[in-house]
C-alpha positions as CSV (number, residue, x, y, z in Angstrom):
1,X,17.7,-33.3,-48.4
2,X,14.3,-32.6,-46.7
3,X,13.7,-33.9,-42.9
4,X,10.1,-34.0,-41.5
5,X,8.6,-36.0,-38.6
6,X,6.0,-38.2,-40.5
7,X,6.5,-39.2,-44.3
8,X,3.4,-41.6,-45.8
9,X,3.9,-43.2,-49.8
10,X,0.4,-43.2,-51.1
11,X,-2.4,-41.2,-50.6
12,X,-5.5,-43.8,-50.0
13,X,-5.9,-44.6,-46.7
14,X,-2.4,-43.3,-45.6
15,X,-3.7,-39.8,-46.2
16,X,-6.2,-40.0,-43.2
17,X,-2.7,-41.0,-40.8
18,X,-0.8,-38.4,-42.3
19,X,-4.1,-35.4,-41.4
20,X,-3.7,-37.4,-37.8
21,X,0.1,-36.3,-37.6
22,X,-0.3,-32.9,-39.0
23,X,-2.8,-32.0,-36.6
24,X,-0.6,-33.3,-33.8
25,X,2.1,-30.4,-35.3
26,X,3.7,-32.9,-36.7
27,X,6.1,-31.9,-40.0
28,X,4.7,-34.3,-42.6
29,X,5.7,-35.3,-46.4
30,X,3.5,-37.0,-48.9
31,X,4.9,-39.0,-52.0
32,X,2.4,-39.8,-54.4
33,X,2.7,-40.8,-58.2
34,X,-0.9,-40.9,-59.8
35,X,-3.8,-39.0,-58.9
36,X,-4.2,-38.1,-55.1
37,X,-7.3,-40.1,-53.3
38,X,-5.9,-43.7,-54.3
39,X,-7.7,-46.5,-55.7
40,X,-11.0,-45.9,-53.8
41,X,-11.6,-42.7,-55.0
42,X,-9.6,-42.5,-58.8
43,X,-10.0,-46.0,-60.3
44,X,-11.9,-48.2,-57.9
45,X,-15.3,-48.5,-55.3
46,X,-16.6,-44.2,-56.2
47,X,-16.7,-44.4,-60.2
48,X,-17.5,-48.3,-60.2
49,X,-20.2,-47.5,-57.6
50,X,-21.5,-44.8,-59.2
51,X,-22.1,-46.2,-62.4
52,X,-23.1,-49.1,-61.3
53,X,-26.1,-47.4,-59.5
54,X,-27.2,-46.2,-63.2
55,X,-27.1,-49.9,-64.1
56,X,-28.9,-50.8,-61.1
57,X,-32.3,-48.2,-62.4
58,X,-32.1,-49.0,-66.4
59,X,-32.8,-52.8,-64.8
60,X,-35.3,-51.4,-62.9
61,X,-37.1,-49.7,-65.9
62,X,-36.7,-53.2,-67.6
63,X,-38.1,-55.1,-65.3
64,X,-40.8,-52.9,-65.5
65,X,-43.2,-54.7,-66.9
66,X,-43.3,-57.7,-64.4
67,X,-45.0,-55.5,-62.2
68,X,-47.7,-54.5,-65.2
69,X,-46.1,-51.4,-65.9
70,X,-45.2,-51.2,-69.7
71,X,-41.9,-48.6,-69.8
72,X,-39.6,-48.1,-72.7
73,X,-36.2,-46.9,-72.6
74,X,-36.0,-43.9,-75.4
75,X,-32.2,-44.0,-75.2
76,X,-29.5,-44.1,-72.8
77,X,-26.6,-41.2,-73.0
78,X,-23.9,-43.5,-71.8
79,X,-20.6,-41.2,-73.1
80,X,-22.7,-38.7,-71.0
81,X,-22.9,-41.2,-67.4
82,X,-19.2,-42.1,-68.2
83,X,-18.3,-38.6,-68.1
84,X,-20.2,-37.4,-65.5
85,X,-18.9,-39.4,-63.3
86,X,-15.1,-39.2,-64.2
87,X,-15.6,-35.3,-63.7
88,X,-16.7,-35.9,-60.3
89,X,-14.1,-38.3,-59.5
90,X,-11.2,-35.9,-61.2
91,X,-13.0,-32.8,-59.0
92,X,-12.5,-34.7,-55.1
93,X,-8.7,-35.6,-56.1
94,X,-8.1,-32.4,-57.5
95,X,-9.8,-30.3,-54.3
96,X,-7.6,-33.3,-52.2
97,X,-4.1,-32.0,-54.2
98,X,-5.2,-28.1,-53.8
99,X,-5.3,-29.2,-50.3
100,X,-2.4,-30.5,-49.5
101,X,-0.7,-28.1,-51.5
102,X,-2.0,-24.6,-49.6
103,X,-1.0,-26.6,-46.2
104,X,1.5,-25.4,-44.5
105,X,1.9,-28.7,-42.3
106,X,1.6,-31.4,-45.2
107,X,4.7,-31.1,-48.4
108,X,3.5,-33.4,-51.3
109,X,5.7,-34.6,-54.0
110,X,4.6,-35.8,-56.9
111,X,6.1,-39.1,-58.5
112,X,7.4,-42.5,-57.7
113,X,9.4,-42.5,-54.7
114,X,12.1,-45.6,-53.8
115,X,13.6,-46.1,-50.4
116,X,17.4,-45.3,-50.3
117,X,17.5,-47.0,-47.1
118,X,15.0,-47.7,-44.1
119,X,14.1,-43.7,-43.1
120,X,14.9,-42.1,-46.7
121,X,13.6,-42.0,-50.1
122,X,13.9,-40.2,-53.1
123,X,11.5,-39.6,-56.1
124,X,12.8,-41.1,-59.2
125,X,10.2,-40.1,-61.9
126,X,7.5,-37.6,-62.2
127,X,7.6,-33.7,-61.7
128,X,9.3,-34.1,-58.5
129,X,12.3,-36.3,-59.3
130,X,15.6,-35.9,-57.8
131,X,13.8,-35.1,-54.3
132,X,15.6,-36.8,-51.3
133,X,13.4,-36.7,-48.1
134,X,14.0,-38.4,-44.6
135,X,11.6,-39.2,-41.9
136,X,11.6,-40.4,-38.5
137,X,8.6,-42.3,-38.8
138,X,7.3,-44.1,-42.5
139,X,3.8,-45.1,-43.8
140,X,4.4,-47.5,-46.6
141,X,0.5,-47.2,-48.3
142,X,1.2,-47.5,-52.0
143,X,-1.5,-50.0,-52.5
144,X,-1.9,-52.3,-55.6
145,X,-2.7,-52.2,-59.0
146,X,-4.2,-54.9,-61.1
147,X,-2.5,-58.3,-61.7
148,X,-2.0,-59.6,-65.2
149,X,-1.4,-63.2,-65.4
150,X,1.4,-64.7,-67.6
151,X,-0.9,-66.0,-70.5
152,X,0.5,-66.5,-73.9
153,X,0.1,-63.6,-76.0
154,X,-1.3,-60.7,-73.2
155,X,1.6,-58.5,-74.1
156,X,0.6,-58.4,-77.8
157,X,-3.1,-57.6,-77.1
158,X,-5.1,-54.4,-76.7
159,X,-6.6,-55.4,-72.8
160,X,-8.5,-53.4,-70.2
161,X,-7.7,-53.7,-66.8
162,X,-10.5,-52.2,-64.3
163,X,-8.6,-48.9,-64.5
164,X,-9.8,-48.4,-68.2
165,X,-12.7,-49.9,-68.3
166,X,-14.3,-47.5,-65.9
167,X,-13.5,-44.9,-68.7
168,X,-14.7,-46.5,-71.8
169,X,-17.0,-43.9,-73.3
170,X,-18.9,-46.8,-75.7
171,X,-20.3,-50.0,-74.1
172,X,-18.0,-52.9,-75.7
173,X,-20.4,-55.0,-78.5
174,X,-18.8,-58.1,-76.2
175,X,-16.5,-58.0,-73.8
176,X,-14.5,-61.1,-72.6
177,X,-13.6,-61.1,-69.1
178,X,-10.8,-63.3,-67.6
179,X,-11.4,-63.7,-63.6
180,X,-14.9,-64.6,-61.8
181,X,-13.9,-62.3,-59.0
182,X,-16.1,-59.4,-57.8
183,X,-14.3,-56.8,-60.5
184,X,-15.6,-59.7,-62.9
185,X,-18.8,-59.9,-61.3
186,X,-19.5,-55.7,-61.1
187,X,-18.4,-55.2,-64.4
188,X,-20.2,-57.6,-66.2
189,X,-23.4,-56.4,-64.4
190,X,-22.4,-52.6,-65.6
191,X,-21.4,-53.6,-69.2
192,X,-24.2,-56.6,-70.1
193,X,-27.4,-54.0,-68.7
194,X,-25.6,-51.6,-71.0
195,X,-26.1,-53.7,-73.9
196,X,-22.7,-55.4,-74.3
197,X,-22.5,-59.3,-74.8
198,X,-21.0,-60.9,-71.8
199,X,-18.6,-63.8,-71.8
200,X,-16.8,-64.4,-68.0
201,X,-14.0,-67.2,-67.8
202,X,-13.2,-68.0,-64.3
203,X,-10.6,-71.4,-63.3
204,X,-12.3,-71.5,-60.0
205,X,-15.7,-74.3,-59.9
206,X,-17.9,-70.9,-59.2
207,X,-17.5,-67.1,-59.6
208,X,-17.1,-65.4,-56.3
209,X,-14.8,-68.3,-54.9
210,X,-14.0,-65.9,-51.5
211,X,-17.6,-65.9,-50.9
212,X,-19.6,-68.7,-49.0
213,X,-19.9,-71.9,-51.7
214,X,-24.1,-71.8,-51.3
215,X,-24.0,-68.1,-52.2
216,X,-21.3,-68.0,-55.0
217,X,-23.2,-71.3,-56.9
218,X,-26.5,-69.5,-56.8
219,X,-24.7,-66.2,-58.0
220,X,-23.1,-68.0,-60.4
221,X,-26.5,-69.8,-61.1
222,X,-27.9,-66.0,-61.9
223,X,-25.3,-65.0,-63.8
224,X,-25.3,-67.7,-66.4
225,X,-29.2,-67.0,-66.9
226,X,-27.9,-63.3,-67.6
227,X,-24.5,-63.8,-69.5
228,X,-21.9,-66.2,-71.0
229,X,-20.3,-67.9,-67.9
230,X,-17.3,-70.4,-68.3
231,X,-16.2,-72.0,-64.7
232,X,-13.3,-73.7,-64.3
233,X,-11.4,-72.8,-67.4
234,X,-7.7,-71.7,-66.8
235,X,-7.0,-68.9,-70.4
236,X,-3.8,-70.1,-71.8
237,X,-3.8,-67.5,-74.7
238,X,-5.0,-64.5,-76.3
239,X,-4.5,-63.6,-79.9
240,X,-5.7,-59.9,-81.8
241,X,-6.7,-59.8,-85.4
242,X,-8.9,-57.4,-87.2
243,X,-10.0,-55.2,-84.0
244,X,-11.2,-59.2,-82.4
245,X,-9.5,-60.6,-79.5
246,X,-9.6,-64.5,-79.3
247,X,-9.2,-66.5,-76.1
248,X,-8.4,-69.8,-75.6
249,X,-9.2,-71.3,-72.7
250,X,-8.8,-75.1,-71.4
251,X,-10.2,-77.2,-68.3
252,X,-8.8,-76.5,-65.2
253,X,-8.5,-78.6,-61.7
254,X,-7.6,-77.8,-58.5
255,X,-5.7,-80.6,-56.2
256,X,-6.4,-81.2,-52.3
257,X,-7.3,-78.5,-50.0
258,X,-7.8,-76.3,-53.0
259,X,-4.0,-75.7,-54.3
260,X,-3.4,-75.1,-57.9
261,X,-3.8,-78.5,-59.8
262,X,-3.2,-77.6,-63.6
263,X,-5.0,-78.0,-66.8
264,X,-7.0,-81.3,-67.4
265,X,-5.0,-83.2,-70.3
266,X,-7.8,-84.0,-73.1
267,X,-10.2,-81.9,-71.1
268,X,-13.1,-79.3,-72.0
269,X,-11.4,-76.2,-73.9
270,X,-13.4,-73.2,-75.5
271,X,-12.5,-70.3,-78.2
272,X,-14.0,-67.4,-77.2
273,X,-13.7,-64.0,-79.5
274,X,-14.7,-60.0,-78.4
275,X,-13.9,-56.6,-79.8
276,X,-12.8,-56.1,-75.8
277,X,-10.9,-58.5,-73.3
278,X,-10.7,-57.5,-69.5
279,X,-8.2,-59.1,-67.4
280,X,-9.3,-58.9,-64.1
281,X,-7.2,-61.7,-62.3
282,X,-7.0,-60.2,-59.2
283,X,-4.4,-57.3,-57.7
284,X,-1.2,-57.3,-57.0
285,X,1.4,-55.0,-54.3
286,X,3.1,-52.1,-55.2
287,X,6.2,-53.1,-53.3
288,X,8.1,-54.1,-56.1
289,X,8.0,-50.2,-56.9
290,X,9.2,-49.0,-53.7
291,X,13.0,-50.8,-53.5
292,X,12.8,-52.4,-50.6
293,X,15.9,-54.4,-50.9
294,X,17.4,-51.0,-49.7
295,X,15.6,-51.7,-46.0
296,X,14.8,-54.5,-43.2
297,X,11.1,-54.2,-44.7
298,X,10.1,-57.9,-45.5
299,X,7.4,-58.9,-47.8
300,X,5.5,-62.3,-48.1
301,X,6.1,-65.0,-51.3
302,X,2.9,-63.0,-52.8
303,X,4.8,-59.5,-52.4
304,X,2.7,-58.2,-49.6
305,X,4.0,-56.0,-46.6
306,X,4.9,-58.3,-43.6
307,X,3.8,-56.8,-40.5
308,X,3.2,-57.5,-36.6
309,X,-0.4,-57.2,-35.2
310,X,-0.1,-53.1,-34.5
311,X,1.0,-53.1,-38.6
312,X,5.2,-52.0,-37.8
313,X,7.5,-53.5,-40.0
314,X,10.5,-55.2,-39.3
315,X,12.0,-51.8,-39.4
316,X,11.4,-49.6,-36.3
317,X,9.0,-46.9,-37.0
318,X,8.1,-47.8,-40.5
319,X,4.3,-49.2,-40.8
320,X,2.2,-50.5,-43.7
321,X,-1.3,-49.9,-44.2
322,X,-4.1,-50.7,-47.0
323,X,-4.3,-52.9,-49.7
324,X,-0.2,-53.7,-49.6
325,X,-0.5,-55.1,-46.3
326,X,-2.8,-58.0,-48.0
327,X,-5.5,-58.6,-45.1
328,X,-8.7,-57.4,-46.9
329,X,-8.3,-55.4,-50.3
330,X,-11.4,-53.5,-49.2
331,X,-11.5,-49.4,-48.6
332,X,-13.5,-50.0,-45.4
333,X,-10.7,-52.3,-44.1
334,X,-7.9,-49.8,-44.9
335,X,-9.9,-47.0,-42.7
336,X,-10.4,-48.9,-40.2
337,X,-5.8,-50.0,-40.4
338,X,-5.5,-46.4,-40.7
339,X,-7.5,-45.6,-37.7
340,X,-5.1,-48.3,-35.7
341,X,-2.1,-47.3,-36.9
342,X,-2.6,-43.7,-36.6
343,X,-3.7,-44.8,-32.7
344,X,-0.3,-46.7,-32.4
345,X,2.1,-44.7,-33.5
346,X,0.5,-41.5,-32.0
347,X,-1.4,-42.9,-29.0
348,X,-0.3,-43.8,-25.8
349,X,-0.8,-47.9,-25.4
350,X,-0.3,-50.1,-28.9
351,X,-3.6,-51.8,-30.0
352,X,-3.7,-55.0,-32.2
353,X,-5.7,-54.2,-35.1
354,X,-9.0,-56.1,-34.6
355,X,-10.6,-57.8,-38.0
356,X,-13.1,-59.5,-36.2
357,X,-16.6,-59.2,-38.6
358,X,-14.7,-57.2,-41.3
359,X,-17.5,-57.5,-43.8
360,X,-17.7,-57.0,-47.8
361,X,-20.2,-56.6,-50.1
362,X,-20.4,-57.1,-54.1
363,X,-22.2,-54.7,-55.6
364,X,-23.3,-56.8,-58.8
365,X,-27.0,-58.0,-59.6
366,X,-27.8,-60.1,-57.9
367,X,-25.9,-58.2,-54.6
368,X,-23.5,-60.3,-52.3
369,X,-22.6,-59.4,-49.1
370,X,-20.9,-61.5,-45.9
371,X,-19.2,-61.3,-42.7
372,X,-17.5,-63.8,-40.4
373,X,-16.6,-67.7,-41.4
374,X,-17.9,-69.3,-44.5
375,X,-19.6,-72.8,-44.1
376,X,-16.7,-74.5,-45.6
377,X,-13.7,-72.8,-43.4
378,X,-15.9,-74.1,-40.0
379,X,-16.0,-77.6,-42.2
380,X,-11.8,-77.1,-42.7
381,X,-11.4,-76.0,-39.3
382,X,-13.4,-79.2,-37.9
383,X,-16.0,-76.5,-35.9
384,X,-19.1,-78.3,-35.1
385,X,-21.8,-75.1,-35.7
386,X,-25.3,-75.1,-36.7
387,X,-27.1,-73.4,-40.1
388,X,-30.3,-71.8,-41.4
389,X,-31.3,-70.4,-44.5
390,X,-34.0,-67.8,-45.0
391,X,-35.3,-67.2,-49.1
392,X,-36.2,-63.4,-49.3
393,X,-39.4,-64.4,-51.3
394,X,-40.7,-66.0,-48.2
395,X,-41.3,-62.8,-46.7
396,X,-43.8,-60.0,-47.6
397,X,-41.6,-57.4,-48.7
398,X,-39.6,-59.8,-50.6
399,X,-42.5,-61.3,-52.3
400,X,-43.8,-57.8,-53.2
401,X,-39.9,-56.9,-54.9
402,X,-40.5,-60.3,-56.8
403,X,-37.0,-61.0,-54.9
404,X,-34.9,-64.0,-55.3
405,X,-31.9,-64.8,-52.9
406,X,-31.3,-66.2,-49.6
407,X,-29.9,-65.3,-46.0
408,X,-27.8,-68.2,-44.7
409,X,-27.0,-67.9,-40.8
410,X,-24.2,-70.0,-39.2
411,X,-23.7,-70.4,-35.7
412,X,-22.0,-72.2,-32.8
413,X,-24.0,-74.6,-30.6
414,X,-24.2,-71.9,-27.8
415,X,-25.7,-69.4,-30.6
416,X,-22.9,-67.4,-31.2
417,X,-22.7,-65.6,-34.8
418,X,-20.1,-67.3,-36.4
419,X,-20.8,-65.9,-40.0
420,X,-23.7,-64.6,-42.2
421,X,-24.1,-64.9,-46.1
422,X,-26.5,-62.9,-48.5
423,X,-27.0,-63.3,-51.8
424,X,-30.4,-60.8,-53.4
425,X,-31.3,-57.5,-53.4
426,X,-29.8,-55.0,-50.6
427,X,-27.8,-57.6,-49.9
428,X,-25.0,-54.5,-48.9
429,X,-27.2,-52.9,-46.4
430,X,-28.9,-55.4,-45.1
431,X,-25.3,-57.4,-43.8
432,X,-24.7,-54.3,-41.1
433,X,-27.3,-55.4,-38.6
434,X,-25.1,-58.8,-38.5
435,X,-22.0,-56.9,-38.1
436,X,-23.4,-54.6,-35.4
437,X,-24.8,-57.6,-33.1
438,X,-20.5,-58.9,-33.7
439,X,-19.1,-56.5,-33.1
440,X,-21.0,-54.3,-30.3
441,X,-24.0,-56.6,-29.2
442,X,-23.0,-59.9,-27.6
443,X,-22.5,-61.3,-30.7
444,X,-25.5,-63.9,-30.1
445,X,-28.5,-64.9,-32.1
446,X,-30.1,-62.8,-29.3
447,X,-29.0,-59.6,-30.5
448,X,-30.6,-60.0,-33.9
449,X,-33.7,-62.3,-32.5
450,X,-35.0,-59.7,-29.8
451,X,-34.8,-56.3,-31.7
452,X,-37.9,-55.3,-32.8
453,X,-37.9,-55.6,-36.7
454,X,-40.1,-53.5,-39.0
455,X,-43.0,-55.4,-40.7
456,X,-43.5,-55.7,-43.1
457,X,-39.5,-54.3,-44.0
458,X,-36.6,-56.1,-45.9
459,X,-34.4,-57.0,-42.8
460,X,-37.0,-59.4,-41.6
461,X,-35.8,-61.8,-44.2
462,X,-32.4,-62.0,-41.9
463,X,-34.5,-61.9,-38.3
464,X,-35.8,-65.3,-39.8
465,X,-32.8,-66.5,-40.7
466,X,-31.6,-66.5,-37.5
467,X,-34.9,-67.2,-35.5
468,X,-35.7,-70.4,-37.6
469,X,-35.1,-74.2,-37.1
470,X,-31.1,-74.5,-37.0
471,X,-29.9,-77.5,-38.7
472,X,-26.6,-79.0,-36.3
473,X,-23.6,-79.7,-39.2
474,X,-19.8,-80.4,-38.5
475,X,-20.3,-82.8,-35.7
476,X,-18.8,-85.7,-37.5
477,X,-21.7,-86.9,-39.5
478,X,-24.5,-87.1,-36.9
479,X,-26.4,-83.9,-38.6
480,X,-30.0,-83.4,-36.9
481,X,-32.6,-80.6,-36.4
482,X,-31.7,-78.8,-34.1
483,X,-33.8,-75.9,-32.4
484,X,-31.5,-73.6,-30.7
């Protein structure tokens, strides 16, 4: 049996605690069963984001010609962009393992680790099985891995999950995807301006249903100008014959306050049929990996890590950080955990980990990108606030892009930022200016209405989304122009 100080499952975000107790000479293990780096680095935002960007300037060359410049595209080495950037993404884990491995502070085992009881585990598969290790302090960061919904017939079918598609050396003639999430949304983008037909079921009204409702329509709105979209289907089964994969799909409804309803009885249904299907239906925890029955850890009805607000357990000294906590199942997010934890178990006074303004950003064409409350949570929440809504074309550099979107501002009646919603080009970089006045200007229209912004430069189109004529909502019908 090995004893160290610090012991962390998963090596995502966990890994940047673990360096924290190492450097405080701190004895430390690492248990990891797949490739080190996590799903950021290995199967997630670097390859997805790098190949997306070589989507992002074949559409360019394409949309060439609005601008009177005739371009052809001779040919497009996609095996060759695959690879490339699988290389790169196998070269950072690899340099990670060498790492950890020459450290004298840091032991790493390799396989799937279960808890014995609350402060020991022991690897049960993989080239480091029959290791027992116990720590005085725990990091539970095994993260998730893509959730596959019970329709009939998935276990008899060839599907990809985002894992695989990210490897697929050939561009898919047409590719089926089940989910109108982001992974729905980014992959569709990468695969259809590679040549592949597109058809996306979703069971939700629009795709991007986390995102603010005026946003995700006109996303939606784009994408069924661009591919094959079905909303508020529910797949009940998938079939495989001949190399084709047939889904059935059948009208959907969702009850009050947005619960599950069921399928619609003699409703709309559709047979769709693609040499590839992708299930991307979401992620779900690793915990049922990890034995927890064997500890006091406790874990929500959707299998997530139950914490308090400094991320500890039920168990003394074990914590949870990342995606299997189940707060925002974004890498940024899981720094910023790892950054409170490491401060809590290793600093002096116990911080509540702040997610005040935690942004995100979909990566897709058209981009998406948001921060703070969506119009229709401040509706739920019976928050009287006040909106405006700025088209990027309306402004000179937009015009000159020949950009389409929007920037939709919400605020409180005392112009406080409650939220901000982008939907168009840059839609990424352009959100930080919004989560800079939250979270380190006074968090007023002010802070965006009085800095000096560059004309004749893309963030204008969100200065005059927040400078404009506010339009008061939420206070109980009486809606009127208001100018804050």
């Amino acid at each position: 049996m090995d004893t160290f100080d610090f012991l962390v499952v998963g090596t995502g975000s966990g890994l940047d605690v673990a360096n924290v107790a190492a450097n405080q000479g701190q004895s430390v293990a690492i248990v990891e069963k797949g490739a080190i780096g996590g799903t950021c680095l290995n199967r997630g935002c670097i390859p997805s984001k790098l190949l997306l960007y070589h989507a992002d300037v074949l559409e360019t060359v394409e949309r060439a010609d609005e601008f009177h410049i005739d371009a052809d595209v001779n040919d497009v080495a996609f095996a060759d962009i695959v690879r490339e950037v699988n290389e790169e993404v196998e070269a950072d884990s690899e340099s990670i393992r060498r790492g950890l491995r020459s450290s004298d502070q840091h032991t790493l085992y390799e396989g799937e680790a279960q808890f014995v009881d609350d402060h020991e585990l022991e690897v049960v598969s993989g080239p480091d099985e029959g290791a027992r290790m116990r720590a005085d302090t725990i990091l539970i960061a095994a993260g998730t891995r893509p959730a596959i919904p019970p329709i009939d017939g998935i276990e008899d079918v060839d599907y990809l999950t985002s894992t695989e598609a990210l490897q697929l050396e050939t561009p898919p003639e047409h590719l089926v995807v089940v989910g109108g999430g982001y992974i729905a949304a980014e992959l569709g983008h990468f695969f259809g301006t590679f040549g592949s037909e597109i058809s996306i079921v979703g069971r939700r009204p629009n795709l991007l249903p986390d995102a603010d409702e005026d946003v995700a329509a006109a996303f939606t709105d784009r994408y069924a100008d661009r591919f094959d979209v079905y909303t508020g289907l529910e797949v009940t089964g998938v079939s495989e014959s001949g190399g084709e994969i047939t889904v059935q799909a059948a009208e959907y409804e969702y009850g009050d306050e947005g619960e599950d309803g069921g399928i619609v009885e003699g409703g709309e249904s559709v047979s769709l049929t693609g040499d590839e299907l992708l299930v991307a239906a979401g992620r779900r925890p690793n915990t049922d990996t990890l034995n927890l029955d064997a500890t006091g850890v406790r874990t929500d009805d959707r299998g997530f890590v139950e914490t308090d607000g400094y991320l500890e357990t039920d168990v003394e000294d074990v914590w949870a950080v990342g995606d299997i906590v189940g707060e925002y199942l974004l890498k940024h997010n899981a720094n910023h955990e790892a950054r409170a934890v490491a401060r809590n178990i290793f600093g002096r006074e116990r911080e509540p980990v702040d997610y005040s303004a935690m942004p995100y950003a979909v990566f897709a064409s058209p981009e998406v990108a948001g921060v703070g409350a969506t119009e229709a949570a401040l509706q739920d929440a019976d928050r009287e606030y006040a909106t405006n809504t700025y088209r990027f074309e309306d402004t000179a550099r937009g015009d000159a892009m020949h950009a389409e979107g929007f920037v939709k501002a919400l605020i409180d009646l005392e112009g406080e930022i409650l939220g901000c919603h982008i939907v168009g080009p840059d839609a990424s970089t352009l959100i930080q200016e919004v989560v800079v006045a939250m979270k380190a200007g006074s968090g007023t229209v002010r802070d965006i209405r009085e800095s000096v912004h560059i004309h004749p430069a893309l963030p204008e189109v969100v200065d005059r989304a927040f400078s404009g004529h506010f339009t008061r909502a939420g206070d109980h019908g009486h809606e009127h122009q208001h100018h804050h």
